[in-house]
OpenMM code with the backbone's topology and positions (N, CA, C; nanometers):
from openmm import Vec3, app, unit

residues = "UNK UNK UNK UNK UNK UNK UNK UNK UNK UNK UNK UNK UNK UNK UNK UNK UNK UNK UNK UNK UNK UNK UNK UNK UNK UNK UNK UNK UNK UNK UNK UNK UNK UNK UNK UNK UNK UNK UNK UNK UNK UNK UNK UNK UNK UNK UNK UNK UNK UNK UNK UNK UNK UNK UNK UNK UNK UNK UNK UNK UNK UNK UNK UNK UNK UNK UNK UNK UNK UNK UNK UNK UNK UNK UNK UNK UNK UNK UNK UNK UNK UNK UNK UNK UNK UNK UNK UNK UNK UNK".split()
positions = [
    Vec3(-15.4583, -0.8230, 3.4588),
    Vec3(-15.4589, -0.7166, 3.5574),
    Vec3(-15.5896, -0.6383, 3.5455),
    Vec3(-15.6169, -0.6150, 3.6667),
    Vec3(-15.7339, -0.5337, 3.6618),
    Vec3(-15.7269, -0.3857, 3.7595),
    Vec3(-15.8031, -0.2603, 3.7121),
    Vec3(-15.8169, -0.1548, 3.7929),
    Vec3(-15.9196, -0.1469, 3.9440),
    Vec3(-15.8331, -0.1266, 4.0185),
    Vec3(-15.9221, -0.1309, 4.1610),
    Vec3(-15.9185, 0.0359, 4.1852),
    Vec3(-16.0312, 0.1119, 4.2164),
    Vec3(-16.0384, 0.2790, 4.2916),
    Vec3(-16.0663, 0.2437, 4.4448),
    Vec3(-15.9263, 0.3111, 4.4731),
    Vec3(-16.0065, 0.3351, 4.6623),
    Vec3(-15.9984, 0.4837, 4.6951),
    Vec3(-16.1111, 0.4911, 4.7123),
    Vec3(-16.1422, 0.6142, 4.7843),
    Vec3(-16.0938, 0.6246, 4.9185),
    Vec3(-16.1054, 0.7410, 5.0080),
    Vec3(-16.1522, 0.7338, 5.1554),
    Vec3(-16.1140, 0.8910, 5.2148),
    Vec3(-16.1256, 0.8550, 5.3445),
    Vec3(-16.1484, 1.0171, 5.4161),
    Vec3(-16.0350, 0.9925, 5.5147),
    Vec3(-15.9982, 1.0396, 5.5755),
    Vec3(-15.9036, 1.0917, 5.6845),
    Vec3(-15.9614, 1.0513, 5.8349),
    Vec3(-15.8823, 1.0461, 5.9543),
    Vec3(-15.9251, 1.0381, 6.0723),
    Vec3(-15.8449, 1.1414, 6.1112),
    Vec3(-15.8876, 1.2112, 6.2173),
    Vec3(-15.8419, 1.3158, 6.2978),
    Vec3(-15.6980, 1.2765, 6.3878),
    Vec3(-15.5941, 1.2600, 6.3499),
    Vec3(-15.4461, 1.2126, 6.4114),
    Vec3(-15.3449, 1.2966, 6.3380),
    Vec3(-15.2695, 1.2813, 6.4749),
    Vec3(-15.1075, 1.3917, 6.4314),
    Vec3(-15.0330, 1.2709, 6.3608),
    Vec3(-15.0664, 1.1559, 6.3353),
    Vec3(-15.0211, 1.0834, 6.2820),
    Vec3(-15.0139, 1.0677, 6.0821),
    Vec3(-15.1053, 1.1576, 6.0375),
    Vec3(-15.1462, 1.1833, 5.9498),
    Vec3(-15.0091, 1.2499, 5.8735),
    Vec3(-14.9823, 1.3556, 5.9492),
    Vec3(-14.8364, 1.4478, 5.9682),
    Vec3(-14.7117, 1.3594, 5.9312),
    Vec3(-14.6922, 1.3239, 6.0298),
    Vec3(-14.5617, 1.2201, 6.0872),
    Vec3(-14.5371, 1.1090, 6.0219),
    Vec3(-14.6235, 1.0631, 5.9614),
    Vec3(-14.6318, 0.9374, 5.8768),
    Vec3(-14.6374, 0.9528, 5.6860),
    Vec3(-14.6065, 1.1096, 5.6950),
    Vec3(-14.6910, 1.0888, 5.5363),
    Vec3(-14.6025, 1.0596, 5.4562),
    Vec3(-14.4039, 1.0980, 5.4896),
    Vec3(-14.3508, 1.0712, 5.3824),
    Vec3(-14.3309, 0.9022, 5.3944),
    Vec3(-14.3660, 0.8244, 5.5012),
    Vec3(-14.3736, 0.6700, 5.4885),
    Vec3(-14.4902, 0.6589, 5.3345),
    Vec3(-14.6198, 0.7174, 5.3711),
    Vec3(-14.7060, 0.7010, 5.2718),
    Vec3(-14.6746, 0.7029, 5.1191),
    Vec3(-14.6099, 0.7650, 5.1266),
    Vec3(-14.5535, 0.8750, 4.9796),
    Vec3(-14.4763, 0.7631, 4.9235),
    Vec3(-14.3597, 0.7524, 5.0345),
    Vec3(-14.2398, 0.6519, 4.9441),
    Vec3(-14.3301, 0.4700, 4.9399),
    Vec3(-14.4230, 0.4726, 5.0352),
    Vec3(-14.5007, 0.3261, 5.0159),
    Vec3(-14.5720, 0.3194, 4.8278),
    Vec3(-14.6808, 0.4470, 4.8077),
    Vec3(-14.7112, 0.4995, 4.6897),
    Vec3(-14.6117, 0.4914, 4.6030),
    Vec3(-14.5062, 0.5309, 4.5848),
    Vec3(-14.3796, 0.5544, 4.5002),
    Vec3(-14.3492, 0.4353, 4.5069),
    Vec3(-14.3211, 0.3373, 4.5508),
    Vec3(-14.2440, 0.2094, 4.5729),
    Vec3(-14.3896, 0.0961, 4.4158),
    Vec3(-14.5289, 0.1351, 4.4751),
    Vec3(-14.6211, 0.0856, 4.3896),
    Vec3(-14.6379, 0.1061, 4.2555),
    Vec3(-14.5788, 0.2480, 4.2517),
    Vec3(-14.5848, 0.3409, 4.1094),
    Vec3(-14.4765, 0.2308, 4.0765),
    Vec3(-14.4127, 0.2285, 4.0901),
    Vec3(-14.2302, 0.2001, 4.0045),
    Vec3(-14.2527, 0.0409, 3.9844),
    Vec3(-14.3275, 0.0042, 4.0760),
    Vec3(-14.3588, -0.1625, 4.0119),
    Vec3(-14.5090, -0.1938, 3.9368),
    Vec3(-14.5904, -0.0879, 3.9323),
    Vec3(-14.6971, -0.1021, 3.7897),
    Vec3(-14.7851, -0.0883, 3.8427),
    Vec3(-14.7824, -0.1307, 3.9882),
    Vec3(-14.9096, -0.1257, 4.0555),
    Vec3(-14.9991, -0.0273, 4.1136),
    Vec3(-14.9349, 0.0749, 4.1123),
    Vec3(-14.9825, 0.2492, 4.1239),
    Vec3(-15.0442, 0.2806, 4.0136),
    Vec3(-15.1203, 0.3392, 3.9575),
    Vec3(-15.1607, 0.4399, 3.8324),
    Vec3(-15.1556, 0.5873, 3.8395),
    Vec3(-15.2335, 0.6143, 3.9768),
    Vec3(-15.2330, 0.7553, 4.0080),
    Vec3(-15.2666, 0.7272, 4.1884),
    Vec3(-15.2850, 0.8826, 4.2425),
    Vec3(-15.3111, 0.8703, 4.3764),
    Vec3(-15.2816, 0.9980, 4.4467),
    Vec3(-15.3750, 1.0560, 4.4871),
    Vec3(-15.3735, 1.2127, 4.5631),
    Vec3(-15.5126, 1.2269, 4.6486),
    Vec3(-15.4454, 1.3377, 4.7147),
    Vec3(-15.5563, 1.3594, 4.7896),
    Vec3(-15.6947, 1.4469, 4.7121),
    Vec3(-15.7625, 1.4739, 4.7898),
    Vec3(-15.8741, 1.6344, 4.7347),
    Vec3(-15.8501, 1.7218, 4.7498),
    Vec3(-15.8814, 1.8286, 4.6806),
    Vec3(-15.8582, 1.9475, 4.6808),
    Vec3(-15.8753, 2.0183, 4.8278),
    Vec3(-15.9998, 1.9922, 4.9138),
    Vec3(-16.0499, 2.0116, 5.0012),
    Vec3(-15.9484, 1.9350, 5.1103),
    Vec3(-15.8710, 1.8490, 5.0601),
    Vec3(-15.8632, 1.7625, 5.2174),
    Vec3(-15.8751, 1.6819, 5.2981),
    Vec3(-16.0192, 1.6563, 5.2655),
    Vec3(-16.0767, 1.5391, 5.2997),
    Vec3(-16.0775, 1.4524, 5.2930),
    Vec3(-15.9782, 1.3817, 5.2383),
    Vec3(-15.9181, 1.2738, 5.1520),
    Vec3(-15.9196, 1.2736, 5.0432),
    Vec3(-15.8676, 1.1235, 4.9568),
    Vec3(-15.7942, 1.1211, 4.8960),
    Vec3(-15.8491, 0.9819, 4.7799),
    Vec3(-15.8084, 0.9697, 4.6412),
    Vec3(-15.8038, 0.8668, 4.5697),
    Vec3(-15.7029, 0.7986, 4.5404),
    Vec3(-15.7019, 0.6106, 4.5314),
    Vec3(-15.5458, 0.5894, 4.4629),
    Vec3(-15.6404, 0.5211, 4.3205),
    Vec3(-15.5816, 0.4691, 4.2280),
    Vec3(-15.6165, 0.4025, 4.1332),
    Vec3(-15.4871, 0.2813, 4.1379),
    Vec3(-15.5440, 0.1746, 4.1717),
    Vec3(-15.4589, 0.0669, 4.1688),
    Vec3(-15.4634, 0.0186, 4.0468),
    Vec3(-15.3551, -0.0823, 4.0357),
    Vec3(-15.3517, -0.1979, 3.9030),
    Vec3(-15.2818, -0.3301, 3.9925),
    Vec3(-15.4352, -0.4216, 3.9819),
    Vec3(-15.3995, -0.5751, 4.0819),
    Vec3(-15.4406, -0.6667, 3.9953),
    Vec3(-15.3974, -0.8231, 4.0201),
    Vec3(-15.4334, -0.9463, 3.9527),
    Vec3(-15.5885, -0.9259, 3.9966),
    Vec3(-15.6464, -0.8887, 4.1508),
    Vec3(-15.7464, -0.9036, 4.1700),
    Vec3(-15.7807, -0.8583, 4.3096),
    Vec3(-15.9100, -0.8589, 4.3225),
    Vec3(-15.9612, -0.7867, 4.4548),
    Vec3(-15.8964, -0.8124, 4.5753),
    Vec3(-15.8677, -0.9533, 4.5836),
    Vec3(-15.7484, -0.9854, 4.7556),
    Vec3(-15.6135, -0.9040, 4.7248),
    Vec3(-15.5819, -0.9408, 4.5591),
    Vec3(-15.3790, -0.8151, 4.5298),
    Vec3(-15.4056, -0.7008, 4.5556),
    Vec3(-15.5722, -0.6187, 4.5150),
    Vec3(-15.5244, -0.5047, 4.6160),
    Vec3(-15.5650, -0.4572, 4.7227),
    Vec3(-15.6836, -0.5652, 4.7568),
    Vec3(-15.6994, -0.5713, 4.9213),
    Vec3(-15.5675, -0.5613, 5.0169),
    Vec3(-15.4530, -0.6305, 4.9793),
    Vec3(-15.3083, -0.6208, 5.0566),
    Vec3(-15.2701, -0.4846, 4.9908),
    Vec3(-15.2875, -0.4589, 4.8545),
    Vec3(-15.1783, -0.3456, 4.8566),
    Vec3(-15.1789, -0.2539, 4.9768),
    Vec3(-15.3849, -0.1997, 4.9495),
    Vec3(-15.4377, -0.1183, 5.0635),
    Vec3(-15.3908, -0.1636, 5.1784),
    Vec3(-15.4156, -0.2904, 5.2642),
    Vec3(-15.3406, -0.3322, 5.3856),
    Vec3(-15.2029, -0.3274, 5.3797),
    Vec3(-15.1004, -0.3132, 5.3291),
    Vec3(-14.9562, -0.2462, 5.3860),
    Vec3(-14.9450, -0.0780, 5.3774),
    Vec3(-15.0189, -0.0067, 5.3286),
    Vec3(-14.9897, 0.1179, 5.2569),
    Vec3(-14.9686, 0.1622, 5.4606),
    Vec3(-14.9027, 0.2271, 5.5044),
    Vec3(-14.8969, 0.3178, 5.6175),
    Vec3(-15.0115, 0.3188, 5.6974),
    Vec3(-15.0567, 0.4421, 5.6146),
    Vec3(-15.1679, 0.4722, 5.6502),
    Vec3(-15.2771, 0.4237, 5.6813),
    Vec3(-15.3221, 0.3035, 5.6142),
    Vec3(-15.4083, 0.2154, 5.6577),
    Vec3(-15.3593, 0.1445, 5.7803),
    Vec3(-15.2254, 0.0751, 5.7852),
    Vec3(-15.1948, -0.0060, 5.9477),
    Vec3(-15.1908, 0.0904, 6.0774),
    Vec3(-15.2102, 0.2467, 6.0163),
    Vec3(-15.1776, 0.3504, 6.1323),
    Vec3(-15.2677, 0.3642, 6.1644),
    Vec3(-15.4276, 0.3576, 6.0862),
    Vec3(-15.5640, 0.4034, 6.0999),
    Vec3(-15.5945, 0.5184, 6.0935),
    Vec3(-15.4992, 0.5910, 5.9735),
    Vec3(-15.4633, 0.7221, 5.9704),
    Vec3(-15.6093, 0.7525, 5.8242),
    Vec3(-15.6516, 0.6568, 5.7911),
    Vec3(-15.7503, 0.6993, 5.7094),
    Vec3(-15.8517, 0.5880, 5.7031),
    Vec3(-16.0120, 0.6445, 5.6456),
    Vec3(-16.1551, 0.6305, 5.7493),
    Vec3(-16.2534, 0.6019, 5.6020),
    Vec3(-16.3486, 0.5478, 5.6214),
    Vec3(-16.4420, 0.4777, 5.5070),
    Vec3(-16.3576, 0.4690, 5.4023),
    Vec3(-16.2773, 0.4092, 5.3852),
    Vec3(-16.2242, 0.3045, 5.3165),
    Vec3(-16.2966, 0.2238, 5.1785),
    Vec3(-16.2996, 0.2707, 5.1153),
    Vec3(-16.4204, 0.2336, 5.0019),
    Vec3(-16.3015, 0.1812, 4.8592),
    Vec3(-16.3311, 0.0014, 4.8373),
    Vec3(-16.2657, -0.0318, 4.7361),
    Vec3(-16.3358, -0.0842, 4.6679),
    Vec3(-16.3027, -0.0578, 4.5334),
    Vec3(-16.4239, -0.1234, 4.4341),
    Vec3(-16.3345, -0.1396, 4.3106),
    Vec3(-16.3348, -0.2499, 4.2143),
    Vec3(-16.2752, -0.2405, 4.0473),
    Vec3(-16.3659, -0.1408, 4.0050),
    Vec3(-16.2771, -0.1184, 3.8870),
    Vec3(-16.3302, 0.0275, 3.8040),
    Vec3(-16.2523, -0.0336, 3.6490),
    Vec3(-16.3635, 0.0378, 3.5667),
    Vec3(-16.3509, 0.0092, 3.4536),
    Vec3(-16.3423, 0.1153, 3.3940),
    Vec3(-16.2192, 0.1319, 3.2811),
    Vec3(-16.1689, 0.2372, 3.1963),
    Vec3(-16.3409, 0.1906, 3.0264),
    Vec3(-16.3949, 0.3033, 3.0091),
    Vec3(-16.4654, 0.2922, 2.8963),
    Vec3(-16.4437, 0.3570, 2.8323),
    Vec3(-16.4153, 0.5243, 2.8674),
    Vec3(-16.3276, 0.6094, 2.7291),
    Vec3(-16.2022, 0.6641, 2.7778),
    Vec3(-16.0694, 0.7006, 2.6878),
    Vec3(-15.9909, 0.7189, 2.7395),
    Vec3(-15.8810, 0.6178, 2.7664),
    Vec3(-15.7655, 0.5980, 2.8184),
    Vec3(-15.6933, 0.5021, 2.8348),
    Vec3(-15.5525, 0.5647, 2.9458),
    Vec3(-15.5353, 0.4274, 3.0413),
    Vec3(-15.4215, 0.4862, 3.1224),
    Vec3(-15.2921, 0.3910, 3.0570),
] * unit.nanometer
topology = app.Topology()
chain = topology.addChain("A")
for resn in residues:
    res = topology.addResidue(resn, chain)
    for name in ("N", "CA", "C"):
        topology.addAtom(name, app.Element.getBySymbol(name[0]), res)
C-alpha cells in the first residue's frame, strides 16, 4: 500500500451544500475500510485535503472518481500525487 495526497479547490455550486453529507458518508465508508487516513477541508474554505491509502495510482485514481463530489464537479484543480511519510508515522 501506498500514500496518495489530493488536494483541490471548490467550484462555485449549490451543489456543494446538498451533496456534502453524500461526501462525508462516501469519506467515512473509506475511513472504515483503511483506505481513508485523514481528509478536511481549509481553514479558509477553499478547499480541502484527503490523504489516501491505495495499492496504487489507478486504486486511488477510482477512489477520487466515485467520491460525490468529484462525479458532481463539485470540486476544481484536482491535484493527485503519492506522498511519502519521512518523519513521523500514520
Amino acid at each position: 500500500m501506498a500514500l496518495f495526497l489530493l488536494t483541490y479547490g471548490y467550484n462555485e455550486t449549490d451543489l456543494r451544500a446538498q451533496r456534502r453529507d453524500d461526501h462525508v458518508a462516501y469519506l467515512n465508508e473509506l475511513h472504515a475500510d483503511g483506505a481513508l487516513v485523514a481528509a478536511g477541508p481549509y481553514e479558509d474554505g477553499s478547499g480541502g485535503a484527503i490523504l489516501l491509502n491505495a495499492e496504487d495510482v489507478a486504486a486511488a485514481e477510482k477512489l477520487v472518481a466515485d467520491d460525490p463530489y468529484t462525479r458532481l464537479d463539485v470540486t476544481r484543480n484536482r491535484y493527485l500525487r503519492p506522498w511519502k511519510v519521512v518523519v513521523g508515522g500514520i
